[in-house]
Every structure is written in structure tokens, then in C-alpha cells.
FIGUMI-443581 format. One record per residue (C-alpha): residue number from 1; x, y, z; residue in one letter. Coordinates in nm, 4 decimals, always signed. Last residue first. Layout:
BEGIN
+------+----------+----------+----------+------+
: loba :       xx :       yy :       zz : guse :
+------+----------+----------+----------+------+
:  NUM :        X :        Y :        Z :    A :
...
+------+----------+----------+----------+------+
This chain:
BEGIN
+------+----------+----------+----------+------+
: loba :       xx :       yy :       zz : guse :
+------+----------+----------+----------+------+
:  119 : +15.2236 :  +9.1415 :  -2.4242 :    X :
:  118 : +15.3900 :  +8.9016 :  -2.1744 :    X :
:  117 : +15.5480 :  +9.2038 :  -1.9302 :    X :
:  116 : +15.1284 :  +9.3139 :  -1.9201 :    X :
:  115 : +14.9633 :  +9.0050 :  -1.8084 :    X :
:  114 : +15.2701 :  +8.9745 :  -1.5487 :    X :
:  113 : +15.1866 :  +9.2855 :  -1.3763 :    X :
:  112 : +14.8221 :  +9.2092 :  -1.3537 :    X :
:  111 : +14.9048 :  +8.8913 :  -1.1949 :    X :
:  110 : +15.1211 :  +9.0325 :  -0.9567 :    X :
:  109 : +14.8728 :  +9.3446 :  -0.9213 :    X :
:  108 : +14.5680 :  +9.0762 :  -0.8313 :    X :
:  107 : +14.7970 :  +8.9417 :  -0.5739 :    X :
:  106 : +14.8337 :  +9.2093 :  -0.3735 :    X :
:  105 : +14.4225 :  +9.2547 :  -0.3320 :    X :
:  104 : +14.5057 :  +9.2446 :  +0.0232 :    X :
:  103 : +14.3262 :  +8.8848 :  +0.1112 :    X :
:  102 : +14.5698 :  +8.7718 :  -0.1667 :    X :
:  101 : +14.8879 :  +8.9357 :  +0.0077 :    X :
:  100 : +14.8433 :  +8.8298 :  +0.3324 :    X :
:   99 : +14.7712 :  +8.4819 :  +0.1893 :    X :
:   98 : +15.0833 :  +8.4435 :  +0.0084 :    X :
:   97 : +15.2851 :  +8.5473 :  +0.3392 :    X :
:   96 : +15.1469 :  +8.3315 :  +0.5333 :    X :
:   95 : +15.2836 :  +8.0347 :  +0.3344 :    X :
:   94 : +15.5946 :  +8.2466 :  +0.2919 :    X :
:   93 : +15.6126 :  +8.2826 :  +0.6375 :    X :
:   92 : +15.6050 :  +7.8981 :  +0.7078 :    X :
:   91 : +15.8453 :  +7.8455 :  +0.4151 :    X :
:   90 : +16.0490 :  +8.0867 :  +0.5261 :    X :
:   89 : +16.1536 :  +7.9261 :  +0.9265 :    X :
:   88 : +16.1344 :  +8.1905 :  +1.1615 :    X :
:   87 : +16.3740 :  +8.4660 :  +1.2224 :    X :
:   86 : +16.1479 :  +8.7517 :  +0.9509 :    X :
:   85 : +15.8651 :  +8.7361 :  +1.2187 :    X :
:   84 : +16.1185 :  +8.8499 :  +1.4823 :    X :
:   83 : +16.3085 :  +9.0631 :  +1.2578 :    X :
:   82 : +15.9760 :  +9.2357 :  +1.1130 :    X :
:   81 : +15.8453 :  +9.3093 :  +1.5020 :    X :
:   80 : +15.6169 :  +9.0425 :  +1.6692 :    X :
:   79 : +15.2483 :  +8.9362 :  +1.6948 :    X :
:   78 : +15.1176 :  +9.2460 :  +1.6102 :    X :
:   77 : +14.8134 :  +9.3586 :  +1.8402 :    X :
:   76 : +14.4700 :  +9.2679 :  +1.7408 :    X :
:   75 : +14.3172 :  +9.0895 :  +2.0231 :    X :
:   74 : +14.2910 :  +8.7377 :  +1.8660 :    X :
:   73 : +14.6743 :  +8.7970 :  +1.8300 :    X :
:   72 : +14.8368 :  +8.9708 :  +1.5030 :    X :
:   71 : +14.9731 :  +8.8935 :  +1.1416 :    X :
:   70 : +14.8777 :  +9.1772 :  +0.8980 :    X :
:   69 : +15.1846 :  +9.4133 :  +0.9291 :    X :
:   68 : +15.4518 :  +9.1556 :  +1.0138 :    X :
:   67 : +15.3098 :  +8.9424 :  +0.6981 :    X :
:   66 : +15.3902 :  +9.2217 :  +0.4969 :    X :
:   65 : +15.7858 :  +9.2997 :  +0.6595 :    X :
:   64 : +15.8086 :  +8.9176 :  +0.7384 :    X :
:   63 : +15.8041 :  +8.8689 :  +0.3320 :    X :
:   62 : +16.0374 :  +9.1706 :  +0.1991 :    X :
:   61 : +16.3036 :  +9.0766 :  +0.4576 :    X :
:   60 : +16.5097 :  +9.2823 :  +0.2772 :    X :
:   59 : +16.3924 :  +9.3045 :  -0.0906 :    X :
:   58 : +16.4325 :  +9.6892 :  -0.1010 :    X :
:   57 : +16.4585 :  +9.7697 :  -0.4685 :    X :
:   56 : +16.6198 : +10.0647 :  -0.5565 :    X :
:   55 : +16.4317 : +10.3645 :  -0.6906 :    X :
:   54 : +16.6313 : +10.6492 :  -0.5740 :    X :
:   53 : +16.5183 : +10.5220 :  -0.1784 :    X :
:   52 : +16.3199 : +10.1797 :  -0.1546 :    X :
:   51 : +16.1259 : +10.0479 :  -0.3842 :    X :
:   50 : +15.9871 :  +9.7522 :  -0.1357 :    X :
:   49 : +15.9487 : +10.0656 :  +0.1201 :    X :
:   48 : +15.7281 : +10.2261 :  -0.0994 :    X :
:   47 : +15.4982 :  +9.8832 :  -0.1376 :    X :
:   46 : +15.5119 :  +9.8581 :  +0.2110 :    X :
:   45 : +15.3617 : +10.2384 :  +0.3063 :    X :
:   44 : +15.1174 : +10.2162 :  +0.0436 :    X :
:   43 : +14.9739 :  +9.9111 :  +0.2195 :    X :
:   42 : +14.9915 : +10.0911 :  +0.5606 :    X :
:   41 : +14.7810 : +10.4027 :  +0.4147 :    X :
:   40 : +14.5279 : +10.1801 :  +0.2001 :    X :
:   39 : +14.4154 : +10.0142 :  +0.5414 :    X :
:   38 : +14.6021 :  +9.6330 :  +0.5606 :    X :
:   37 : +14.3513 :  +9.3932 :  +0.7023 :    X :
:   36 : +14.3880 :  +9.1990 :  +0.9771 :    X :
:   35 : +14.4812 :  +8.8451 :  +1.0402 :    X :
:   34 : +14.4591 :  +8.5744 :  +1.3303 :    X :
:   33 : +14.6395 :  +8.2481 :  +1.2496 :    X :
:   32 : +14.4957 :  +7.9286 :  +1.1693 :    X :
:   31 : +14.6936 :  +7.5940 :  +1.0599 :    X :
:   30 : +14.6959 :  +7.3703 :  +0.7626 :    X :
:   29 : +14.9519 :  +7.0592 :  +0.7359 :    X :
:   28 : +15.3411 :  +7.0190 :  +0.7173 :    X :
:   27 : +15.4403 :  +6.7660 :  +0.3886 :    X :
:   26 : +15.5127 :  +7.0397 :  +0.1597 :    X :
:   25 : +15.2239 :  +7.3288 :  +0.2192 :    X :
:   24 : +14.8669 :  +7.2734 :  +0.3581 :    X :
:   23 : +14.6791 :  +7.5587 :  +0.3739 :    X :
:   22 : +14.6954 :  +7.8698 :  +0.6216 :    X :
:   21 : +14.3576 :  +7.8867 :  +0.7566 :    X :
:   20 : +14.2432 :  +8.2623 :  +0.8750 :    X :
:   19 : +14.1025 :  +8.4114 :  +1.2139 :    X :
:   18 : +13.9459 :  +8.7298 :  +1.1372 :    X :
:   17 : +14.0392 :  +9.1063 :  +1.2797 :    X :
:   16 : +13.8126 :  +9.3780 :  +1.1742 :    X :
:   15 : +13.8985 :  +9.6408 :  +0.9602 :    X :
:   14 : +13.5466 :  +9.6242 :  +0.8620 :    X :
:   13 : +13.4227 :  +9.6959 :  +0.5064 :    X :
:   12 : +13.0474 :  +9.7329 :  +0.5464 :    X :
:   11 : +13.0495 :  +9.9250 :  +0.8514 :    X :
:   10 : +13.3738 : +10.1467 :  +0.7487 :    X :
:    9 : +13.1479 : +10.2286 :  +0.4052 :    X :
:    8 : +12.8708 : +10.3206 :  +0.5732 :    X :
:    7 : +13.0744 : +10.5562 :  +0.8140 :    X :
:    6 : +13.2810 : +10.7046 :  +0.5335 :    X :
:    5 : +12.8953 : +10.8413 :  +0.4089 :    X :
:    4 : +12.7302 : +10.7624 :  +0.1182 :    X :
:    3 : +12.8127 : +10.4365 :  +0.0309 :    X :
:    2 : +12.5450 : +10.2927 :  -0.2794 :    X :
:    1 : +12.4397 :  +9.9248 :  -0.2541 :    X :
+------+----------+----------+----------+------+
């Protein structure tokens, strides 16, 4: 299928919200939350904030700052700011956290990433 037009491609690649299953993790079991996609714009705008200013790396609350972005109601409004998502327990937003980043195409660049500090 060719895209022509920024309207063909925004009908075939929605931006539309979809209700995901978290898998099982540890002894707790699956559950669904709603998710959106990140546009290019507000996945650019995490990964500059994780290097932070004169190239420092900005690992605070890395994970609730992603999952903050993507996690939102059935309408599509965020769920909660970073701190709120970032006061719950880690393993649960870790868990979330690991998908937000698949369904991105995040964890394609980990893996990348890694490929290339083993050659």
C-alpha cells in the first residue's frame, strides 16, 4: 500500500486509544489498562529529557515519565501527572512501563543498542 497524502497515512495509523493486557509479573496476575500511542513529537520529547541538559542523564522518574505519557482513561485523558504515576508501587509501572515502550518501537533501539556495544 502506497500513502500519498498525511490523511491516508493518519487513517491507517490511528492515534487511537486501545485497551492493553499487562501480563502476569511475580506472583500478581494480568490486568488491562487503556494506552495511546506516543506521536514522533512526544517521543522525541522523552528521549531528550532522559539526556537531560549538557548531556547528563536524567533518570528521574524515567519510568512514570513514559508510562505518564501513554497511560490514559477509556476517554483519552492522562490518568495522572509523572509524580502521581511515579508514587505507585515500581514493579506495577515497570510492568507498564515495558509495554509502553514495545508498542513504541522503544524496545527495538534497546536491542539495537546492545547489538552494537557487543561488536
Amino acid at each position: 500500500m502506497t500513502i500519498q497524502t498525511l490523511q491516508e497515512f493518519q487513517a491507517q495509523f490511528s492515534m487511537d486509544v486501545a485497551e492493553v493486557e499487562i501480563p502476569e509479573f511475580g506472583k500478581e496476575s494480568a490486568f488491562t489498562v487503556y494506552l495511546k500511542p506516543l506521536s514522533a513529537e512526544q517521543r522525541d520529547e522523552f528521549e531528550a529529557s532522559v539526556i537531560g541538559i549538557k548531556g547528563k542523564t536524567n533518570m528521574h522518574n524515567l519510568r512514570a515519565r513514559l508510562v505518564q505519557k501513554a497511560w490514559v482513561n477509556a476517554e483519552g485523558a492522562p490518568i495522572g501527572t509523572p509524580a502521581q504515576v511515579g508514587s505507585q508501587r515500581a514493579d506495577v509501572i515497570n510492568a507498564i512501563f515495558e509495554v509502553v515502550r514495545s508498542r513504541n518501537g522503544m524496545d527495538k533501539d534497546v536491542a539495537k543498542a546492545e547489538e552494537e556495544k557487543n561488536d
